[in-house]
N, C-alpha and C positions, 0 to 999 in steps of 0.2 A: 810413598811420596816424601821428596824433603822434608825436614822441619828449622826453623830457627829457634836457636837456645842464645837468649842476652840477660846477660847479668850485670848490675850495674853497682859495684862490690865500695863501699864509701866508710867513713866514720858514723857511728851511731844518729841512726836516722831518728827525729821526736818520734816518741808513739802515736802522738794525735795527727801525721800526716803522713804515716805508712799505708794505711788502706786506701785512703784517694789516690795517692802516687799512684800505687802498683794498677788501680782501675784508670788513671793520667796516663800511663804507659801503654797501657793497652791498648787503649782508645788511639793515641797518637800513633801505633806504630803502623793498629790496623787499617785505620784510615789513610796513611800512606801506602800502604800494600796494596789497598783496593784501588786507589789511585792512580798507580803505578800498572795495574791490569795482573797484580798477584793475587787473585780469591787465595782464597785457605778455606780448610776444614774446620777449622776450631782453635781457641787462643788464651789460655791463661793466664796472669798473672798472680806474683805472691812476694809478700813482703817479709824482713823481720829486722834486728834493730839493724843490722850492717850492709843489706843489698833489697836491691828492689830486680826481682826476675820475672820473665816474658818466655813463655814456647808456645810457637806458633805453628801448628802442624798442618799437614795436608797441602804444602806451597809447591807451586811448580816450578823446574828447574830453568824457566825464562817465562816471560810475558808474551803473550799473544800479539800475533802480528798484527795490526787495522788498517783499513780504508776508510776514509773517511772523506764525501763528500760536500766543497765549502761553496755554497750558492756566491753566487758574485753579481758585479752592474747590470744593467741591461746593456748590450750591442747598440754603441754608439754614446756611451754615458762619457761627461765629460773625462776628461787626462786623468789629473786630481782622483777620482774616484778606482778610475782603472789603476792607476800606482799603489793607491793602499789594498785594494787588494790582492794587487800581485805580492806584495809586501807581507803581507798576514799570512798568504797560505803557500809563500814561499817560492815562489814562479819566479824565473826571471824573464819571461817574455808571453806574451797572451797565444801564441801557439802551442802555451802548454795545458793551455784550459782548453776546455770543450764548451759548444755553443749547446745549449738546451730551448725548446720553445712549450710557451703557453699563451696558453687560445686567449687569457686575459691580459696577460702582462709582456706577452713577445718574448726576443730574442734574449737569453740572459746568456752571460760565463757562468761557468762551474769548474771546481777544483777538485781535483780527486787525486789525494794524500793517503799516500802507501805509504806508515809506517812500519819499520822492522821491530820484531821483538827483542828485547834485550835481557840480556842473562840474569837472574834473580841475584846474583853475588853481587852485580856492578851495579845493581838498581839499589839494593839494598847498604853498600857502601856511601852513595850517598843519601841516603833518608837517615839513615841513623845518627848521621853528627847531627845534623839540624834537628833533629827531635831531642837531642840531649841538650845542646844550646837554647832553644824554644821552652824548654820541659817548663812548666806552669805549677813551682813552688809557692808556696805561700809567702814564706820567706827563705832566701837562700844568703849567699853567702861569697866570695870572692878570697881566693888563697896564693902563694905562687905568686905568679907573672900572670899577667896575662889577662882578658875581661870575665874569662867561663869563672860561671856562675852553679853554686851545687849546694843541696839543701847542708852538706858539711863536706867538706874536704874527699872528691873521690878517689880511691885507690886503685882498683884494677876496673876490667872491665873484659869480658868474657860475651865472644859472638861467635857460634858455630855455624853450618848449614850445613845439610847432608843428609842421606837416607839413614835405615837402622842399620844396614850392613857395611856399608861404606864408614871409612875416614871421612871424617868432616870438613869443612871447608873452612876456614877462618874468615871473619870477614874481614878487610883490609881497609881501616880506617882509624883516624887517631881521632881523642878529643881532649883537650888542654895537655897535649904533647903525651897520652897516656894510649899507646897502643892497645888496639882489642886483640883479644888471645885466647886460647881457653884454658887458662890458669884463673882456680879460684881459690878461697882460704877459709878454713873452718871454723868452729869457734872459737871467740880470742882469746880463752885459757884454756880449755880441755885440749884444743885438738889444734893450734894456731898453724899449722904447717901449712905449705901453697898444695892444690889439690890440682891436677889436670883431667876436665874433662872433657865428654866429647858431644855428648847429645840430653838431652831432658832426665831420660830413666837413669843413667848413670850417674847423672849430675847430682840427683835427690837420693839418690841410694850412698854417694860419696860423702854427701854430707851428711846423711842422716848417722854413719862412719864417726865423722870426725863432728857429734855432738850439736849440729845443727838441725831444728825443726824448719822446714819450709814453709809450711802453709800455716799461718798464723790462725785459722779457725782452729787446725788441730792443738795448738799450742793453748788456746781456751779451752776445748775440753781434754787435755792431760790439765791443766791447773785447777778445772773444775772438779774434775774427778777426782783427782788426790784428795785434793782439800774435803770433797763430802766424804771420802772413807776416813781421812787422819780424824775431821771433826765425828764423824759416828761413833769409831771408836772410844772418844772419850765422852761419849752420850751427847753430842754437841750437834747443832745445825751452824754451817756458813751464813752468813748474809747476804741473800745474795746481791749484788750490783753489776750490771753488766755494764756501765762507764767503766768502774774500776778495773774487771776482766780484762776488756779491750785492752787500756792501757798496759798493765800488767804484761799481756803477751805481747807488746810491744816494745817491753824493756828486757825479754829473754828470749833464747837461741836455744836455749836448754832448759825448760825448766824442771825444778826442783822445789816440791813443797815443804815446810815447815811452819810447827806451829810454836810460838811463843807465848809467856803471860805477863799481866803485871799486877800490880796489888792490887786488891781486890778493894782494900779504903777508898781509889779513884772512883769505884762505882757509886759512890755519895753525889758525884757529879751529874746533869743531867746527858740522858745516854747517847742523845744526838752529838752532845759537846764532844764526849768519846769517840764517836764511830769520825765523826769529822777529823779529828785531831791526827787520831791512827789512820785514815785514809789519804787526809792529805800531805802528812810528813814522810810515811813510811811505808805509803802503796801497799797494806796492810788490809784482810779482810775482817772483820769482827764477826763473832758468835754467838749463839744464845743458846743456855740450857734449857732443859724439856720442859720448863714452865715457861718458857719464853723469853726468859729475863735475858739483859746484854751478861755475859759472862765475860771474867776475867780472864783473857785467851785473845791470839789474834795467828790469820795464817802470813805466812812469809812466802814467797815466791823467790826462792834466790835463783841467778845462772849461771850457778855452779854443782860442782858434785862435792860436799867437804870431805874431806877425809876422817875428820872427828866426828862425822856425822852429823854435823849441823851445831855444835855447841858453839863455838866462836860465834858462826852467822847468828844465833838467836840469843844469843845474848847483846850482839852489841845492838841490837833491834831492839831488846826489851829494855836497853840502857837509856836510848835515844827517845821511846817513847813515856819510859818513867820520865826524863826532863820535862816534854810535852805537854806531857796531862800534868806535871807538877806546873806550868806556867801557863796552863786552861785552870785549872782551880786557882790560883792567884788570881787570874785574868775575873773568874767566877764570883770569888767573894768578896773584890773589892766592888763589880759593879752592885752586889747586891747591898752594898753598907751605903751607897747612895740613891734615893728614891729618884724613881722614874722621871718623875717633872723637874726634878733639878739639873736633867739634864734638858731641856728644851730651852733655854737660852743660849747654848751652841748650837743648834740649830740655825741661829740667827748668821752664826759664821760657815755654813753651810750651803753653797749655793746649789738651786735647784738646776736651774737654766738661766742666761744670761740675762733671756728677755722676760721670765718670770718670775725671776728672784730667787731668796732663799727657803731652804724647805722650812722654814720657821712660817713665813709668806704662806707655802703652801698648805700647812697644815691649819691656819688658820681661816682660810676658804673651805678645807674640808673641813673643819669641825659646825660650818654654817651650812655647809649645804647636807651636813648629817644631821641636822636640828631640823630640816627642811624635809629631808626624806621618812624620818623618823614615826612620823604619825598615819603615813602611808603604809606602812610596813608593818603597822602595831609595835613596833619599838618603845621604849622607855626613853621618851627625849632624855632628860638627865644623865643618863646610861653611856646613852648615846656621844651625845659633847662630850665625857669623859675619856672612853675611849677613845675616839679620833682625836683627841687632844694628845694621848697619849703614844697614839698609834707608831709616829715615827720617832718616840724618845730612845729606843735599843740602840739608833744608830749611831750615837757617840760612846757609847758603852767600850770597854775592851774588849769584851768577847768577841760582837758582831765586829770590830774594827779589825781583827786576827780573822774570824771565818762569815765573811759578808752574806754568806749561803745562810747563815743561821737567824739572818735579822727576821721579825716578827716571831719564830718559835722564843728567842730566847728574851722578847719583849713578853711573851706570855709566862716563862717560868719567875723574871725579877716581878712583874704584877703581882702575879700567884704568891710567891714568899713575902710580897710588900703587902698584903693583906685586902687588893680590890677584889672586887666580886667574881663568881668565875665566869660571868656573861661578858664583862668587860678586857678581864686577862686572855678569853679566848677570841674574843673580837682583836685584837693586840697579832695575833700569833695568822686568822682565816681574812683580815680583810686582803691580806695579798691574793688569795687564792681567789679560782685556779688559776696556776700556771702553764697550765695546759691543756686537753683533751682526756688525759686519764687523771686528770687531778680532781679530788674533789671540791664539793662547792659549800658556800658558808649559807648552815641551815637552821642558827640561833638569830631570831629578830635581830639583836643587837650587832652581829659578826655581818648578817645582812648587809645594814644599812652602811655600816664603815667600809665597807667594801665596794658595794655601788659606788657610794660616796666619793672615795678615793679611785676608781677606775672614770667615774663620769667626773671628777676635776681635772685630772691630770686629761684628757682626754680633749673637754672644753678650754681649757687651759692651751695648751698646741692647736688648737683651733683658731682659738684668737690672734695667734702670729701668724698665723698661715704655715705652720710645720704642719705638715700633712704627708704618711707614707704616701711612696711614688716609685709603682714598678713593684723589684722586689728590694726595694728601700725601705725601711722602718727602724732606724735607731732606736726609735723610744719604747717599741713594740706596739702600737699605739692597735693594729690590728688584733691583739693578744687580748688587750684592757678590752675593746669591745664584745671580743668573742665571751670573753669571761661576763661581763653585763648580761649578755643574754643567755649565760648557761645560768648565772644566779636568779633570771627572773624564771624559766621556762622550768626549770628544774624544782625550783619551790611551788611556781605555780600562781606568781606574782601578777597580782593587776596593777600596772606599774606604768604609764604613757611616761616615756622621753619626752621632755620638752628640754629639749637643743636647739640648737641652728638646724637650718633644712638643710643644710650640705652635710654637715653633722648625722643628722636624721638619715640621708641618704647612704652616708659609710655604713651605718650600720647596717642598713638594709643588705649592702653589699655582702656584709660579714654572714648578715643570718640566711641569707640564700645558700651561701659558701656550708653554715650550717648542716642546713636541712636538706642538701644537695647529698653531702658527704653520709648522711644519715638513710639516704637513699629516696629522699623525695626527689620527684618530677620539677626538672627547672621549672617546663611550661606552666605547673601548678600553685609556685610557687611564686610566680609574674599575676598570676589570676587576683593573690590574694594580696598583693601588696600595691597600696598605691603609695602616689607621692609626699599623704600626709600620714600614715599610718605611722602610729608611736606606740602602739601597743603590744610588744612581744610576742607577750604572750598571745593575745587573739589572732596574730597571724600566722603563729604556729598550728594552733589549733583549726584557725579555716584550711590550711594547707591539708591537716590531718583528714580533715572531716569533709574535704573537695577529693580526695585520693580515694576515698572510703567509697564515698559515691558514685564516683565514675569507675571504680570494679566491678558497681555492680551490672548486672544486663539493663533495669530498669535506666542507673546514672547514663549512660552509654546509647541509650535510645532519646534520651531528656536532652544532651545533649546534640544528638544528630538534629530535633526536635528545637532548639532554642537555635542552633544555627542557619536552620531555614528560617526561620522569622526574622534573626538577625540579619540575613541577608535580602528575604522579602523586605524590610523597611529602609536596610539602606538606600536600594537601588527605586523606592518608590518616593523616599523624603527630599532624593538629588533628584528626581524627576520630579515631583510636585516643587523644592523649593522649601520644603519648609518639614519642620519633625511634629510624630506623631506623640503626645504622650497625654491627650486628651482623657475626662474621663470616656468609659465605654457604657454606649444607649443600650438601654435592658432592652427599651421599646423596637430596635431596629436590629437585632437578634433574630434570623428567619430560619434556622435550622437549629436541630436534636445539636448539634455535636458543638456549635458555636456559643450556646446556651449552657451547655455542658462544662467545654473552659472558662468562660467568664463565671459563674459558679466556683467552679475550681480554685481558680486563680484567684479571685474573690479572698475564699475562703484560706489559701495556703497563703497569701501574702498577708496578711494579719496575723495568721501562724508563725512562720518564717519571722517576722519583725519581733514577735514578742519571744522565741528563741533568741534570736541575735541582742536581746535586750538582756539577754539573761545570762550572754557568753554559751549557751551553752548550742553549737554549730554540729553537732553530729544529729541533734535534733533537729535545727534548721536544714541539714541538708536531707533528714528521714521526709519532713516535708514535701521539699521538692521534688523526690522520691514521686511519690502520689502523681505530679501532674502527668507522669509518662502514657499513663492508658489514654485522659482528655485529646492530649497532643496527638499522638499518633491519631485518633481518632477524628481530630479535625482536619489536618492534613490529608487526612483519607476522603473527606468529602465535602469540603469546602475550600471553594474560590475566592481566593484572597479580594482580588481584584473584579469586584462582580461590578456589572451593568449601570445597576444605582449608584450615585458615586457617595451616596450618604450611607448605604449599605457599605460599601467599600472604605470608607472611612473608620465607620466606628471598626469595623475589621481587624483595620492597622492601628488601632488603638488598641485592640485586644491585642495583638501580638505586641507591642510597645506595652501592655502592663503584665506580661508574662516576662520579656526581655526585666526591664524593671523588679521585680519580684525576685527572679532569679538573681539578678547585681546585688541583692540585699546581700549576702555572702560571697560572692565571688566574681570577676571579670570574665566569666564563661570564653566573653571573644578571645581570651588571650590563651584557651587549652590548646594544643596541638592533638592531632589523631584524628 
């Protein structure tokens, strides 16, 4: 079967929006095809810095013909009604509808619309400009005459169709006056000549010819792989970074490894300073030797072949990065000749947000509400106030003002050399953390509390103006700081209540279900164990944990079958009486073994149960309720709820009301699903 081969051949595309394009392209083409009544077999795209390519295989050489039946008025519906839709399904007179009847609604029109198929060349003629006009850059650009728009200036554009044995077809369409053709061009110094091809296999074998890689994964591991053999040979490991990678193979068509060095005096520096310096000047990998250390080496990624072998290229790299790191240690030792707090009165010229001031503002809210959290946590108040006093001093600094990525590490290395404690200089560096899901979490009391601290002001803080993510809205990351609060309380193990606002209270809740969903808990279990006032993290992680535990087991699983009959015997008997049961239960009107048996039970395990749940500790509370499985079953097997006495019948439902009861000491049982 046919395939289409489109190439959309431009000036050097950013690396950071080559992969979405080439996945934009697809998405937009395929979805026109399928639109259009073209299925395919299967559909690639691939990017690299100069084109973004498309082969689409498996198409047929036209679209399928349809019928298509359009219900119309009922027989006799006003003018008005009968004109639109002769109008929509294209009639020009009601003799060309057919009458249809239903036994409920009568006489209707109906439209029956033969369309023909049309050739996949002329369908495809027109989808392809509108998807190159339409295409969804991030940001593009305007060149020429004219309004098209292109992430940089495009040069050709190559659209074939055709079998494997067959001449191909061209597709016949321009876009900003640039005829499609199947002329492409190889890379822009090894091999620049125009290439004519005809179908996908050819296309990538012509250029792989004329020094261009297609598929940009492969261009990751040829860069990855040089680089760990150049570095093993000289005893070395890469660093690895897959941001860096990406972009990398999105600044080359060919690549070619190399490695350079620079003085090793630089290494005085701290190594972040380094790896940052060389990664964001000179797209640059760094090393370490077999003790680990950052080594004096970095790899080069050129896209080219030198002819000296790379001398010219790695020098004028190791030129650019000797300036670098010489104006990172300037940068370094000038901030460190002035202490930390003398820079906090620029802060004051630092605004945070408009409507909460400056981060001078802020940081003096967070050094109160760390004085506040502190005693909680077992922290060293004193410790405490210091560091979060200190916490956002890096950020007038020079370094952090050059590599903003490095604020709070490089707030912990000037601490550290200014002579604070190292609880304080590492609280400096972990109260940002996490930043993420694989980040780790702050596990020194002091790193703790600055950290809470700083995530529940900024947090409470956009609360109070009413900024609140919305949708997938969140400038401030404000879903991030929550998530990170509760990896720092559940992770250390913190008895910790929130006390926030209840809408406040509520996000989070939103956040830790998102949590412990992602973690592979049961929403249903996770609704059991949270109610609308619950501020304690950590205890609703752990009931979640110790409610899942439960119900795997056979016993949890019958307790429950077991708690939902009762729940439901009292409903339907508290809306029929008028009124809820949760009376005590009369020992004295107790007439049977087995009802005798659970009020005992229950007795006994709901004193249990409370003085677990007293103690946090819910796997015990839930081993408890464990136990009433055999009572239950047991009663249910031979007692009537609803008996003749109506004072028998009461205390009853009193008994089933302190077993519901009992069981809620841990969990909203009504809210499990299964």
């Amino acid at each position: 079967m046919p395939e289409l081969l489109l190439e959309l051949f431009s000036e050097e595309i950013p690396a950071r929006f080559q992969r979405r394009a080439a996945e934009d392209l697809k998405k937009a083409v395929t979805n026109a095809l399928v639109d259009a009544g073209l299925v395919y077999e299967g559909a690639r795209a691939f990017a690299t810095p100069r084109r973004l390519a498309l082969t689409v295989s498996g198409l047929p050489v036209r679209s399928p013909d349809t019928r298509e039946e359009k219900k119309g008025p009922k027989v006799g519906a006003p003018q008005q009604a009968v004109d639109g839709f002769l109008r929509s399904a294209g009639l020009s007179a009601l003799d060309e509808a057919k009458v249809e009847s239903d036994p409920k609604k009568g006489d209707f029109y109906v439209a029956v619309i033969n369309k023909p198929g049309a050739d996949a060349v002329e369908l495809l003629s027109g989808i392809l400009p509108k998807i190159l006009t339409d295409f969804p850059w991030a940001k593009s650009m305007r060149w020429g005459t004219g309004n098209f728009s292109w992430v940089r200036p495009l040069r050709a554009i190559t659209a074939t169709f055709g079998t494997e044995n067959d001449e191909p077809v061209v597709i016949p369409f321009a876009s900003n006056q640039i005829e499609a053709g199947q002329t492409t061009f190889g890379h822009r110094f090894l091999a620049p000549g125009a290439i004519r091809v005809k179908r996908f296999d050819d296309y990538v074998t012509a250029l792989e010819r004329a020094k261009v890689v297609l598929d940009i994964d492969r261009r990751k591991d040829i860069i990855r792989g040089d680089a760990d053999q150049l570095a093993f040979a000289q005893g070395l490991t890469v660093i690895q970074d897959e941001g860096l990678l990406e972009e990398v193979a999105g600044l080359v068509e060919w690549p070619n490894v190399m490695m350079g060095s620079f003085d090793p005096e630089f290494l005085k520096l701290p190594e972040e300073v380094i790896i940052a310096t060389i990664r964001a000047n000179q797209k640059c990998f760094c090393l370490r030797d077999a003790a680990g250390k950052l080594a004096p080496n970095f790899i080069i990624t050129a896209n080219t072949i030198p002819s000296d072998g790379g001398a010219v290229v790695i020098a004028g790299n190791e030129r650019v990065i000797r300036a670098r790191l010489s104006d990172a240690a300037f940068f370094y030792q000038g901030d460190l000749a002035i202490p930390l707090e003398h820079g906090l009165p620029k802060l004051e010229d630092m605004v945070f947000h408009a409507k909460l001031g400056t981060q001078f503002a802020m940081v003096e809210r967070l050094v109160k509400l760390a004085a506040e959290i502190a005693p909680l946590v077992g922290a060293d108040v004193d410790k405490t106030k210091r560091a979060a006093m200190l916490a956002k001093a890096d950020l007038v600094t020079g370094m952090v003002g050059e590599f903003p990525e490095l604020q709070g590490l490089m707030g912990r290395y000037y601490a550290t050399a200014q002579g604070e404690p190292a609880e304080i200089a590492n609280a400096l560096e972990m109260h940002y953390k996490p930043l993420g899901p694989s980040d780790r979490v702050p596990t020194e009391p002091v790193s703790i509390v600055v950290a809470l601290a700083d995530k529940l002001n900024v947090l409470s803080s956009f609360w109070s103006i009413d900024e609140k993510p919305t949708g997938s809205r969140d400038p401030f990351a404000l879903r991030r700081a929550a998530l990170g609060v509760i990896r720092i309380i559940t992770e250390n193990g913190l008895k910790f209540p929130l006390k926030v606002d209840a809408d406040l209270l509520a996000f989070f809740h939103d956040r830790l279900k998102v949590s412990l969903r992602d973690a592979g808990a049961r929403h249903d279990l996770v609704d059991a164990v949270i109610s609308a006032d619950s501020d304690d993290i950590l205890q609703i992680t752990q009931r979640a944990e110790a409610l899942s535990s439960l119900l795997s087991s056979d016993d949890g699983k019958n307790l429950l079958a077991g708690y939902r009959r009762a729940a439901n015997i009292l409903a339907a008997e508290e809306k029929k009486d008028g009124k809820s049961y949760a009376g005590a239960v009369d020992q004295t009107a107790l007439k049977l073994p087995e009802e005798e048996a659970l009020a005992f039970a229950v007795d006994a395990v709901h004193a249990s149960v409370a003085s677990h749940v007293a103690r946090d500790d819910y796997k015990g509370a839930m081993g408890e309720l464990a136990t009433l499985r055999a009572p239950v079953d047991a009663f249910f097997t031979a007692v009537l709820v609803n008996d003749a006495d109506p004072a028998v019948r009461t205390n009853r439902l009193n008994l089933l009301a302190r077993l519901r009861d009992t069981m809620r000491l841990v969990a909203d049982f009504g809210k499990v699903a299964g």
